[in-house]
C-alpha positions in Angstrom: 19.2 -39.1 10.8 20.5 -42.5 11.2 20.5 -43.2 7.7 22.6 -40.1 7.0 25.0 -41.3 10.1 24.8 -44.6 8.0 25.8 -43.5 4.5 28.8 -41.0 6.3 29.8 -44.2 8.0 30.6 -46.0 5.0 33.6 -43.9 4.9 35.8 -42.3 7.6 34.2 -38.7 7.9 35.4 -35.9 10.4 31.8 -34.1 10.9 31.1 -33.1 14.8 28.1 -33.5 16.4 27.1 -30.1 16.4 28.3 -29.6 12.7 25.8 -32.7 12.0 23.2 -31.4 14.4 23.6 -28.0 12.1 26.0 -27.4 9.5 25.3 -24.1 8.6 28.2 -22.4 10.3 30.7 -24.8 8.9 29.3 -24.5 5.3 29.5 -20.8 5.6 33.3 -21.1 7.4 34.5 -22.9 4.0 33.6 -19.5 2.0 35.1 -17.5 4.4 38.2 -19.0 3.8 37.7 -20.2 0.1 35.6 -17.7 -1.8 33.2 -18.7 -3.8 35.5 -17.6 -7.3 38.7 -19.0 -5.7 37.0 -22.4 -4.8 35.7 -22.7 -8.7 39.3 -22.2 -10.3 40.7 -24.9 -7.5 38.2 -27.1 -8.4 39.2 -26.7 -11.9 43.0 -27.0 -11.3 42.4 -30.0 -9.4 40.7 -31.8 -12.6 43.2 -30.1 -15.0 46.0 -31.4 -12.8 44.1 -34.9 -12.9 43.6 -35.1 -16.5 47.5 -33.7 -17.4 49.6 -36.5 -14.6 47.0 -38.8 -14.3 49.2 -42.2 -14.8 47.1 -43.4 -18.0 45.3 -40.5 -19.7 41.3 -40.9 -19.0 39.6 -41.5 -21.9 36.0 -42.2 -22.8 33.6 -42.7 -20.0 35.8 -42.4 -17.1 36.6 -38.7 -19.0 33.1 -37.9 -19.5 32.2 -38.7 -15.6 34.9 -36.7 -14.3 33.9 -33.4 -16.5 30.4 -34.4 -15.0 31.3 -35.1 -11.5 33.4 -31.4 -11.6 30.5 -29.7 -13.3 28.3 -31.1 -10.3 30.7 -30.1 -7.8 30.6 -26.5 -8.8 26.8 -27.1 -8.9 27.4 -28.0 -5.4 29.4 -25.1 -4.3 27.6 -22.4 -6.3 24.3 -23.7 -4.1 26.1 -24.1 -1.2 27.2 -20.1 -1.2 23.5 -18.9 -2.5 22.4 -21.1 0.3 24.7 -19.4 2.9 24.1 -15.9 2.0 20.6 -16.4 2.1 20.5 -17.6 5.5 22.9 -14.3 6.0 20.1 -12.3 4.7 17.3 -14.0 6.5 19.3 -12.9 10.1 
Protein backbone atom coordinates (compact mmCIF):
# COMPACT_ATOMS: atom_id res chain seq x y z
CA UNK A 1 0.00 0.00 0.00
CA UNK A 2 2.53 2.50 0.61
CA UNK A 3 3.91 2.40 -2.69
CA UNK A 4 0.39 3.07 -4.20
CA UNK A 5 0.00 6.09 -1.42
CA UNK A 6 3.55 6.92 -2.94
CA UNK A 7 2.88 6.98 -6.67
CA UNK A 8 -0.78 9.04 -5.91
CA UNK A 9 1.42 11.40 -3.93
CA UNK A 10 3.31 12.39 -6.73
CA UNK A 11 0.40 14.37 -7.72
CA UNK A 12 -2.37 16.05 -5.69
CA UNK A 13 -5.20 13.22 -5.62
CA UNK A 14 -8.65 13.54 -3.82
CA UNK A 15 -9.13 9.64 -2.92
CA UNK A 16 -10.52 9.12 0.86
CA UNK A 17 -9.41 6.64 3.08
CA UNK A 18 -12.18 4.46 2.73
CA UNK A 19 -12.31 4.91 -1.11
CA UNK A 20 -8.40 3.72 -0.92
CA UNK A 21 -9.21 1.13 1.74
CA UNK A 22 -11.98 -0.12 -1.13
CA UNK A 23 -12.85 1.61 -4.19
CA UNK A 24 -15.41 -0.39 -5.36
CA UNK A 25 -18.33 1.74 -4.47
CA UNK A 26 -16.82 4.78 -5.92
CA UNK A 27 -15.88 2.99 -9.29
CA UNK A 28 -19.34 1.75 -9.48
CA UNK A 29 -20.77 5.57 -8.44
CA UNK A 30 -18.94 6.98 -11.74
CA UNK A 31 -21.24 4.60 -13.92
CA UNK A 32 -24.14 5.53 -12.16
CA UNK A 33 -23.77 8.83 -13.11
CA UNK A 34 -21.75 8.38 -16.52
CA UNK A 35 -22.82 5.27 -18.30
CA UNK A 36 -20.67 3.24 -19.63
CA UNK A 37 -21.79 4.48 -23.63
CA UNK A 38 -22.00 8.19 -22.44
CA UNK A 39 -18.49 7.98 -20.80
CA UNK A 40 -17.00 6.45 -24.32
CA UNK A 41 -18.34 9.38 -26.57
CA UNK A 42 -16.97 12.09 -23.74
CA UNK A 43 -13.92 10.54 -23.90
CA UNK A 44 -13.91 10.88 -27.48
CA UNK A 45 -15.13 14.46 -27.62
CA UNK A 46 -12.57 15.35 -25.18
CA UNK A 47 -9.64 14.09 -27.71
CA UNK A 48 -11.63 15.43 -30.78
CA UNK A 49 -11.92 18.77 -29.02
CA UNK A 50 -8.00 18.38 -28.21
CA UNK A 51 -6.96 17.56 -31.63
CA UNK A 52 -9.39 20.52 -33.42
CA UNK A 53 -8.16 23.85 -30.72
CA UNK A 54 -5.17 22.40 -29.63
CA UNK A 55 -2.74 25.62 -30.02
CA UNK A 56 -0.29 23.77 -32.60
CA UNK A 57 -1.95 20.86 -34.26
CA UNK A 58 -0.37 17.42 -32.81
CA UNK A 59 1.43 15.69 -35.18
CA UNK A 60 3.52 12.62 -35.34
CA UNK A 61 4.28 10.92 -32.11
CA UNK A 62 2.65 13.12 -29.71
CA UNK A 63 -0.66 12.21 -32.23
CA UNK A 64 0.01 8.68 -32.19
CA UNK A 65 0.26 8.59 -28.12
CA UNK A 66 -2.81 10.46 -27.62
CA UNK A 67 -4.99 8.08 -30.01
CA UNK A 68 -3.13 5.41 -27.84
CA UNK A 69 -3.55 6.85 -24.46
CA UNK A 70 -7.69 7.38 -25.45
CA UNK A 71 -7.83 3.82 -26.82
CA UNK A 72 -6.37 2.78 -23.33
CA UNK A 73 -8.61 4.83 -21.41
CA UNK A 74 -11.65 3.23 -22.97
CA UNK A 75 -9.73 -0.01 -22.23
CA UNK A 76 -9.82 1.28 -18.79
CA UNK A 77 -13.39 2.22 -18.50
CA UNK A 78 -14.83 -0.77 -20.47
CA UNK A 79 -12.93 -3.03 -17.57
CA UNK A 80 -13.77 -0.91 -15.02
CA UNK A 81 -17.81 -1.41 -15.80
CA UNK A 82 -17.32 -5.41 -16.51
CA UNK A 83 -15.52 -5.21 -13.31
CA UNK A 84 -18.44 -3.46 -11.45
CA UNK A 85 -21.21 -5.48 -12.75
CA UNK A 86 -19.51 -8.51 -11.84
CA UNK A 87 -19.08 -7.69 -8.45
CA UNK A 88 -23.05 -6.68 -8.79
CA UNK A 89 -23.56 -10.23 -9.84
CA UNK A 90 -21.40 -11.90 -7.32
CA UNK A 91 -23.82 -10.01 -4.36
Amino acid sequence: MEEILKALNYQPVDISDEDLDNPVPSITYFFVNHPIHESRTKLWELYEGWIHFAAESPEGEELTDMLFFYNQLVELLNLCYVFTKKIELNK
